[in-house]
N, C-alpha and C positions, 0 to 999 in steps of 0.2 A: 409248808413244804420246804425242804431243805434246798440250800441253791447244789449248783453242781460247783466241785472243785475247779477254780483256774489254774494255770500251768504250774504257775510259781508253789501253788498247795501239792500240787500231786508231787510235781517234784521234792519237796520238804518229805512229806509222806514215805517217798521210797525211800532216804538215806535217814530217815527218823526211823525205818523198819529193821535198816542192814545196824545200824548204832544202838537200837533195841535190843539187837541180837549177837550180843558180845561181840558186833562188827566183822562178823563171820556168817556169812549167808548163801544157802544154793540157789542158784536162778530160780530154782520152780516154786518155793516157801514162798520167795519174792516177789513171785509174778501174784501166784494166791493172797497175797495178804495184802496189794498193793490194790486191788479190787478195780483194775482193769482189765481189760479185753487184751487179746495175747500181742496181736498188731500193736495196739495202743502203749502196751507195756515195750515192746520189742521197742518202738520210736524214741520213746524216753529213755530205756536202759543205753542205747547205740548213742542217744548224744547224750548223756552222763559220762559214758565213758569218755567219749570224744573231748569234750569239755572239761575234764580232768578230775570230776565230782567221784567215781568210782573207779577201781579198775577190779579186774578177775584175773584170781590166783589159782594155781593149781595146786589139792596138795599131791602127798606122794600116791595115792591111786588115782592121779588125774583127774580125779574130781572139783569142780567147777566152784568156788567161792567168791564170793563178792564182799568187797572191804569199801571204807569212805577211804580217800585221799585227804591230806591235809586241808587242802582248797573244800571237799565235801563237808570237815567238821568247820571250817571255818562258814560256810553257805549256812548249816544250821544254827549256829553261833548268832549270826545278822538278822538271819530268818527271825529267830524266837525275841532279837533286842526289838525289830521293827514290828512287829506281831504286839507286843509288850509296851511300843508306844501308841499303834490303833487305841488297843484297849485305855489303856489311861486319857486318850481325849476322848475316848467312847464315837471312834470314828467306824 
């Protein structure tokens, strides 16, 4: 049986999805492919942004885009060295 994701995966997850996607993403792709609950999804999105991990651009028809912030690429940058030393002590 699979564990469930803790915070720190989910969050990798969502800015692993928006940087999947030539780092140009509408909220609703995000919320879908992020395979949480929309509350769940809405908690994470509001403190990503808050915390400097993402923000939302508008283009010119006002529609909704989600980008990493430099602090975001840097977050998946750590994420994937610390993930990368689990693995090699096989922790």
């Amino acid at each position: 049986m699979k564990k469930k994701r803790d915070r720190l995966e989910v969050v990798y997850d969502i800015l692993s999805i928006v940087n999947n996607s030539h780092n140009s993403i509408k909220p609703t792709p995000l919320l879908r492919s992020s395979n949480l609950s929309s509350n769940s999804f809405n908690e994470y999105f509001n403190e990503l942004i808050e915390k400097g991990l993402i923000k939302v651009l508008l283009d010119r028809k006002k529609k909704k885009h989600v980008t990493l912030t430099d602090k975001g690429f840097e977050y998946l940058e750590k994420y994937r060295m610390i993930k990368g030393f689990i693995e090699e002590f096989e922790l």
